[in-house]
N, C-alpha and C positions, 0 to 999 in steps of 0.2 A: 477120813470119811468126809464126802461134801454132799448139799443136798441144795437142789435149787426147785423152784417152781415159777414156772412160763406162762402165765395164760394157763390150759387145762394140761399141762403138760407138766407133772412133778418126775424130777430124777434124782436120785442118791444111788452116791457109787462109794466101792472104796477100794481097797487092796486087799485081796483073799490071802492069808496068811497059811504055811504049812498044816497050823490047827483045825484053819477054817476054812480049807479047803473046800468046801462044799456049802462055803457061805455066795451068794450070789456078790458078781464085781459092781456091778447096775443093777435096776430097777429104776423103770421108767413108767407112769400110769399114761397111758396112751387115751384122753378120755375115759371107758368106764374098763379098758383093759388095762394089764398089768404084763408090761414085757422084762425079761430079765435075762441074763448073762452070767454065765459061772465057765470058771474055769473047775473041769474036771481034775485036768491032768495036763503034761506037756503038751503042745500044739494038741490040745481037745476044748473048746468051748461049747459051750451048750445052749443056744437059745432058747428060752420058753416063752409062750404069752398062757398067763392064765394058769400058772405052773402044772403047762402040757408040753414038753418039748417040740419042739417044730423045726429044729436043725442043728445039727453036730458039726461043727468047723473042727477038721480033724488034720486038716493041711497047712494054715496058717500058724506063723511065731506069734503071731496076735492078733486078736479081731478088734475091732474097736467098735464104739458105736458114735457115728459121725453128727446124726441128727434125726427127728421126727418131725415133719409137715403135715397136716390136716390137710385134707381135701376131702371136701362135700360130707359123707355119712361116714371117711375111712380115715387110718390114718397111715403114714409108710415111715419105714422106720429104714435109714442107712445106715450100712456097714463096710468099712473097711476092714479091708486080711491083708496085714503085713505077711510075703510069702517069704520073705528072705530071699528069694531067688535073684540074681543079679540081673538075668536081662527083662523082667519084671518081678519089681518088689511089693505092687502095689494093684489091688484090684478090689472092685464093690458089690455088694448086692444088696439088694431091696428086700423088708419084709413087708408085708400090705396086711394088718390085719380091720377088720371090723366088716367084712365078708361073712362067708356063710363057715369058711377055715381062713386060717391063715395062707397068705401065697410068698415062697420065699421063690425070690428070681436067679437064674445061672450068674457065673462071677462075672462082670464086666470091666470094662476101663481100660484105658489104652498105657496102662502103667505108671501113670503118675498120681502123687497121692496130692493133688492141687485140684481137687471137686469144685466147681461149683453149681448152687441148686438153684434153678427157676424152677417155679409153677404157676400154669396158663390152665386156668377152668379144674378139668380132670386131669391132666397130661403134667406129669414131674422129671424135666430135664436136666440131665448129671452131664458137664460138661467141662471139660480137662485139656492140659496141654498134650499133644499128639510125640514121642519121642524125635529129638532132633527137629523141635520147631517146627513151621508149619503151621495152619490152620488148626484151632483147636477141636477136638473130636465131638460128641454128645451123643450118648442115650438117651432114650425116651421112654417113658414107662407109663403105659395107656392101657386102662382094662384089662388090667394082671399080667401085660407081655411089653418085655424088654427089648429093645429091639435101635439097632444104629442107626442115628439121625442126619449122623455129616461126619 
């Protein structure tokens, strides 16, 4: 079990056990939210905020949870889903809560699990190596839509 506190950002995680299956993996307080992660069952994870579910990862070997940045009144929370798939293993999506719902985004990323995050004002840039080198790729996540930057 570990448990850290960032600034307004407390998370404790640990390992859900056959018993405790339906003990959540995470919990994260996202300011005055409470976002969490269980694993259901084989490739089924369960996001909640506010223990309301808000998304069922039903394809991924694993979801993880990458990181949380504040911006302005919200906050977003990253996820990676290992897909196990060889010609991409690796793909992200965004939750944004502190809206009127929460906004979970389509899976993106050009398959590499090497994120990195900027954020500029409102705008949160996820930016990664492109397969077979190259220029590296980035999304952009502005006013709850996702969308390819380079």
């Amino acid at each position: 079990m570990c448990a850290a506190v960032v600034g307004s950002l407390s998370i404790a995680c640990g390992i859900a056990t056959s018993a405790s299956a339906a003990e959540p993996r995470l919990m994260a307080a996202l300011g005055n939210t409470v976002l969490t992660m269980t694993d259901i069952g084989p490739k089924h994870t369960q996001v909640a905020v506010n223990d309301k579910p808000v998304f069922d990862d039903k394809e991924s070997d694993q979801l993880s949870f990458v990181g949380a940045y504040s911006m302005k009144d919200r906050w977003i929370a990253l996820f990676q889903s290992d897909t196990g798939a060889k010609d991409c293993p690796t793909r992200f999506r965004i939750l944004e809560v502190g809206g009127p719902q929460p906004t979970v985004s389509y899976p993106f990323g050009s398959c590499s699990d090497a994120a990195q995050v900027t954020i500029d004002n409102d705008t949160l840039t996820v930016s990664m190596p492109q397969p077979g080198g190259g220029a590296d790729a980035a999304w952009t996540y502005r006013n709850g839509r996702i969308g390819r930057s380079k």
